[in-house]
C-alpha positions as CSV (number, residue, x, y, z in Angstrom):
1,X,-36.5,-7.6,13.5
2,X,-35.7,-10.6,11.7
3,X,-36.5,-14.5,12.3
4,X,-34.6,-17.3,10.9
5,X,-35.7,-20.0,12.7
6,X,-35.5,-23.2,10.9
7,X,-33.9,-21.7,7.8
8,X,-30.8,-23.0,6.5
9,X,-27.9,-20.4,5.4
10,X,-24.6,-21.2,4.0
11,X,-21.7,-18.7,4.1
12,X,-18.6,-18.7,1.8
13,X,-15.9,-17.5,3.5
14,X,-17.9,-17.3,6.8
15,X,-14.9,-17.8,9.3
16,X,-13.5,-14.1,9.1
17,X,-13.7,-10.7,9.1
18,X,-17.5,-8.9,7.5
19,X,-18.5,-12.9,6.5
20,X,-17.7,-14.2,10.2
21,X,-20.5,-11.5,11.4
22,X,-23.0,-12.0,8.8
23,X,-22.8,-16.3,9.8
24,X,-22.7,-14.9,13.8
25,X,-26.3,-12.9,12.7
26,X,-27.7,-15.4,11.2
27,X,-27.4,-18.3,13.8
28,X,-28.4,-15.9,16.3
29,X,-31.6,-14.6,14.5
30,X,-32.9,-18.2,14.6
31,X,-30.4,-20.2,11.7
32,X,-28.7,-23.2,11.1
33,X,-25.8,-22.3,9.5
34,X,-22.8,-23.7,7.7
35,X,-19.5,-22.1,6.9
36,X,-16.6,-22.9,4.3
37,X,-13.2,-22.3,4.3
38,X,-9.6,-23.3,3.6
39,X,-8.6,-23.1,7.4
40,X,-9.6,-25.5,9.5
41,X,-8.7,-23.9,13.1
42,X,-11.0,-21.2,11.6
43,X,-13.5,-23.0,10.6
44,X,-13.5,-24.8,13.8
45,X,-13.6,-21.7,16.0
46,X,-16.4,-20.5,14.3
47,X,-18.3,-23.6,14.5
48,X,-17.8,-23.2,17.9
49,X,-19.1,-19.4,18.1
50,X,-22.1,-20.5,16.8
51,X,-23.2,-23.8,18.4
52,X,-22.7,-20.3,21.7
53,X,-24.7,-18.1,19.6
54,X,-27.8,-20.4,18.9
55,X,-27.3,-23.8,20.6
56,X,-30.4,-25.4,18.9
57,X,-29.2,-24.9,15.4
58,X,-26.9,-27.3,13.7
59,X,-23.8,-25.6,12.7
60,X,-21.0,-26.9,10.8
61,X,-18.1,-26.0,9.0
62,X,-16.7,-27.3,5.4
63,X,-12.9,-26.5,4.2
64,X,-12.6,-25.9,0.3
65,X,-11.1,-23.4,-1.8
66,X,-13.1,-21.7,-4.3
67,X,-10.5,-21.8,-7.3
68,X,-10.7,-25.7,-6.9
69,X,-14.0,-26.6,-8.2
70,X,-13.7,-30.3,-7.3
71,X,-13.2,-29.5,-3.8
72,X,-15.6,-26.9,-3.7
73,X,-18.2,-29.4,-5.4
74,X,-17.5,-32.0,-2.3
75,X,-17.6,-29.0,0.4
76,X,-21.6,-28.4,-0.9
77,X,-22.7,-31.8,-1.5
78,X,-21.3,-32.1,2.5
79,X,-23.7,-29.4,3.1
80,X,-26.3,-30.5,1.5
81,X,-26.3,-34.0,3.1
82,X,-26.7,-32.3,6.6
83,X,-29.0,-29.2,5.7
84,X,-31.1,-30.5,2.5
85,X,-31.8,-27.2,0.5
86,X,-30.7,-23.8,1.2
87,X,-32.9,-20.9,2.2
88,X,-30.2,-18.6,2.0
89,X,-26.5,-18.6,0.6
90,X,-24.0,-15.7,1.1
91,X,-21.6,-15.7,-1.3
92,X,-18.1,-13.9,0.4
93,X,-14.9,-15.4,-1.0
94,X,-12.5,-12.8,-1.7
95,X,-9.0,-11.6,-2.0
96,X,-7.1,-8.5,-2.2
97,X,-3.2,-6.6,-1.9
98,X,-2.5,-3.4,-2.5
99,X,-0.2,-3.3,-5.9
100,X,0.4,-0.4,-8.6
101,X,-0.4,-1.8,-12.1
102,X,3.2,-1.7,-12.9
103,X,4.5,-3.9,-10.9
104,X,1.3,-6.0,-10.5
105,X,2.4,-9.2,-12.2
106,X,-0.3,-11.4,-14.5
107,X,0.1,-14.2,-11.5
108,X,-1.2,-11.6,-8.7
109,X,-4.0,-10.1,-10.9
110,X,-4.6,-13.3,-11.9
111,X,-4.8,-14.5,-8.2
112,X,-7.3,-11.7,-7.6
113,X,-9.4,-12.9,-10.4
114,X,-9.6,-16.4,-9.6
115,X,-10.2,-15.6,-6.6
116,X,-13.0,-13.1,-6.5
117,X,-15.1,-13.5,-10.1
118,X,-14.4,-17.2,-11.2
119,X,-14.6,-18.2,-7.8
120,X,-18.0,-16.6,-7.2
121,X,-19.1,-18.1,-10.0
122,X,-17.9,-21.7,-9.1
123,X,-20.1,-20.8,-5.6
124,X,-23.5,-19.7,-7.8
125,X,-22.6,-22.7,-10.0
126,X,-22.6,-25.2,-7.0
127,X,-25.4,-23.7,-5.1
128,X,-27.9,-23.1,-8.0
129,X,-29.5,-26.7,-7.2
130,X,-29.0,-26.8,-3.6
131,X,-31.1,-23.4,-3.3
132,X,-35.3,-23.6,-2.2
133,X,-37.7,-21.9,-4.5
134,X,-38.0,-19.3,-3.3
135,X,-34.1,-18.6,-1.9
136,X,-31.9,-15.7,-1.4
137,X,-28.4,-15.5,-2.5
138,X,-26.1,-12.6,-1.3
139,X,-23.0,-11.4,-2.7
140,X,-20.4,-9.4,-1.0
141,X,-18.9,-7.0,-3.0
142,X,-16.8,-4.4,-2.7
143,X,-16.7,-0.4,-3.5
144,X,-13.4,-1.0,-6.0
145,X,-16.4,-2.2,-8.6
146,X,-17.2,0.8,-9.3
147,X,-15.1,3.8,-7.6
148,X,-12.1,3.6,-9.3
149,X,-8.6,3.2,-6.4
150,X,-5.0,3.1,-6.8
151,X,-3.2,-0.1,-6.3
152,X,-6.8,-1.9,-6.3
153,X,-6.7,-2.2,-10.4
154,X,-6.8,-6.1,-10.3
155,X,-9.7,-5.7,-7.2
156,X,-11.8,-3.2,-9.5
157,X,-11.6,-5.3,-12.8
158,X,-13.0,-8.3,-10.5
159,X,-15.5,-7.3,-8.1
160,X,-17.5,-5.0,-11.2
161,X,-17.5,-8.4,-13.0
162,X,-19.0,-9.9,-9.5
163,X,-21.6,-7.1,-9.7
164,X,-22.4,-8.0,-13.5
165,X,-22.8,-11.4,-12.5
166,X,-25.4,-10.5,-9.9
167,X,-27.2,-8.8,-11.9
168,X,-27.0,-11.3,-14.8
169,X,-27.8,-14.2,-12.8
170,X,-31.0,-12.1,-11.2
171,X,-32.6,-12.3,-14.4
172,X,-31.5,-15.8,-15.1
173,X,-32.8,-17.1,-11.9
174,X,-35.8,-14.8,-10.7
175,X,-38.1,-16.5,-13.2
176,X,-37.2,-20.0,-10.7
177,X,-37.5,-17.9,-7.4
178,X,-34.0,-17.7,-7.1
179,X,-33.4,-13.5,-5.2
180,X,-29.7,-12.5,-6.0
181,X,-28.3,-9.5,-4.6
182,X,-24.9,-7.6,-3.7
183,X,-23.7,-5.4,-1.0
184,X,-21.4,-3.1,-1.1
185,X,-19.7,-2.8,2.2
186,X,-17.9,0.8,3.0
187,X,-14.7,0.7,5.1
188,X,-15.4,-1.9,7.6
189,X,-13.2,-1.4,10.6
190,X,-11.6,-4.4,12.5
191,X,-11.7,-6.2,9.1
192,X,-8.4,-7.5,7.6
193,X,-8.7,-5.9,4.2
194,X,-9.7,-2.6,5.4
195,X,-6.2,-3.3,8.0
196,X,-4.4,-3.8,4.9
197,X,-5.5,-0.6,2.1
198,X,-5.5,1.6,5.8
199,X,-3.0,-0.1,7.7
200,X,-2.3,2.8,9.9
201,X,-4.6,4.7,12.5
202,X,-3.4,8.1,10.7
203,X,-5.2,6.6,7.3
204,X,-8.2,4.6,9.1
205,X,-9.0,8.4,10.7
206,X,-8.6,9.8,7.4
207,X,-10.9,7.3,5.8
208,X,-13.5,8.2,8.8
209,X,-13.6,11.0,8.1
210,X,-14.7,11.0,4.5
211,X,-17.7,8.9,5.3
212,X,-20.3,11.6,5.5
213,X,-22.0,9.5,8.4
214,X,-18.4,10.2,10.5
215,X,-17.4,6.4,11.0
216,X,-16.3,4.0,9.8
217,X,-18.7,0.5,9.9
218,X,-18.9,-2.4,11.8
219,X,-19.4,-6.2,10.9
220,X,-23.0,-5.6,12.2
221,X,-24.0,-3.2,9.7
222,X,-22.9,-5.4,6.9
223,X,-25.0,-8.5,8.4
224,X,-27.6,-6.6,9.4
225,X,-28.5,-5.8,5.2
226,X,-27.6,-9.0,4.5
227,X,-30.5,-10.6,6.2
228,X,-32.8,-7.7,5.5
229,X,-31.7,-9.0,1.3
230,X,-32.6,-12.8,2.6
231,X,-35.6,-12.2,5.0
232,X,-39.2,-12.1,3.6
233,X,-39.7,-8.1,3.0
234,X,-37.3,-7.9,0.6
235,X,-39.1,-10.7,-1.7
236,X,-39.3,-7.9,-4.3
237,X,-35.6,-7.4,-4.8
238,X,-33.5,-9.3,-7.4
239,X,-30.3,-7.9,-9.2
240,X,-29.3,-4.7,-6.9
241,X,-26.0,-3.5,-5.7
242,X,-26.4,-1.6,-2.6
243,X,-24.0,0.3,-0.8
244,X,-24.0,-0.1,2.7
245,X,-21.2,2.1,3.4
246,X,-22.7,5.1,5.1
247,X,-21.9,7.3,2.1
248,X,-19.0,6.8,1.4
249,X,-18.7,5.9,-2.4
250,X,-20.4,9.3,-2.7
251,X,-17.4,10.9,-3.6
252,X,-15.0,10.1,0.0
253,X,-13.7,6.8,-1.1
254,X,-11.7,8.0,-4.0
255,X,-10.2,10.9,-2.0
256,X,-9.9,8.9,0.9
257,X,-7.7,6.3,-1.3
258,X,-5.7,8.8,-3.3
259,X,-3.0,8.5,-0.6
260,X,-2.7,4.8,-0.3
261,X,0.6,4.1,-2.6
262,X,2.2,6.4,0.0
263,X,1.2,5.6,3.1
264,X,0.9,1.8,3.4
């Protein structure tokens, strides 16, 4: 379905979780591909998964945090002294706790913030001169942009601003060949923030269940729209947010959510 050989992709936050499968896809689909991180066992295992999943690409793995732009600055120019330009960047940073507005403090929505929206911006920022004309960036998003959830308030203020600057940025860019996208990943099972908003089976079921496709997704489904938004036959796309999340922000995510202040 899709061929990378030869093509160079970098994943933020590609040691865990949706951005762990989406780095795993890539590499075995043809790519060389880098991952960044702040944890080094993690970045080394995954280095390691994918020197298994595609032994003739060259695979490494850079540690940074995307609040510190100076590190973050040093992780791509590492990158780009191996891999040259970028064909494809996935931009998947992100962080998230359940918390009621009340007692959320200005440090942890802060936190959230810095986190998700400034640092995505620091990773567009960095990559905008590493990227090939034409490239494909891809950000990972999150449902809370625009389906309102309890305890998310500090998730939903930062991931629509991550949308916004998708969409921004699409227009900035696309005159330069520069594709920017976002996907919208449903509940994601195995995942550690859907284990944390659903962190019982009773509430994963529940959340099931209000995905009118009856499941809830897998790391593949995410990585598999991911390169469909990089790979050639999407070169007319720039500036979407697309839910991959097999209906769910049709109307089951909110009522799936309602319950989460009392049963996490």
């Amino acid at each position: 379905m899709f061929n990378f050989d030869g093509k160079k992709v970098f994943v933020v936050g590609g040691t865990s979780g949706i951005n762990l499968s989406i780095a795993l896809a890539f590499a075995g689909h043809g790519a060389s591909v880098a991952v960044g991180s702040r944890d080094p066992d993690k970045v080394a295992r995954t280095v390691e998964a994918l020197h298994k999943v595609n032994p003739r690409g060259q695979h490494l793995g850079v540690l940074f945090d995307v609040r510190d732009m100076e590190a973050l600055s040093a992780g791509f120019a590492e990158v780009e002294h191996a891999f040259g330009k970028l064909d494809v960047l996935i931009s998947g940073a992100a962080g998230n706790f359940p918390a009621s507005a009340k007692d959320l403090s200005p440090n942890g929505f802060k936190a959230v913030m810095d986190i998700d929206l400034l640092g995505s911006f620091q990773v567009l920022k960095c990559a905008y001169g590493m990227m090939q004309r034409p490239g494909a960036i891809v950000q990972i998003s999150a449902p809370q942009a625009f389906v309102p959830m309890p305890m998310q308030a500090h998730v939903c203020a930062a991931k629509a601003g991550v949308d916004m600057l998708t969409r921004t940025l699409a227009m900035e860019w696309g005159p330069e060949g520069i594709r920017i996208n976002s996907i919208v990943p449903g509940p994601i099972a195995h995942t550690e923030g859907f284990n944390r908003l659903a962190p019982s089976e009773e509430l994963q079921a529940r959340v099931a269940k209000s995905v009118p496709l009856g499941r809830n997704g897998e790391g593949v489904d995410i990585a598999n729209a991911a390169m469909f938004l990089a790979s050639p036959q999407a070169a007319y796309i720039t500036g979407i947010v697309m839910p991959v999340d097999g209906g769910w922000s049709l109307g089951g995510a909110s009522i799936a959510m309602s319950g989460l202040g009392k049963m996490a």
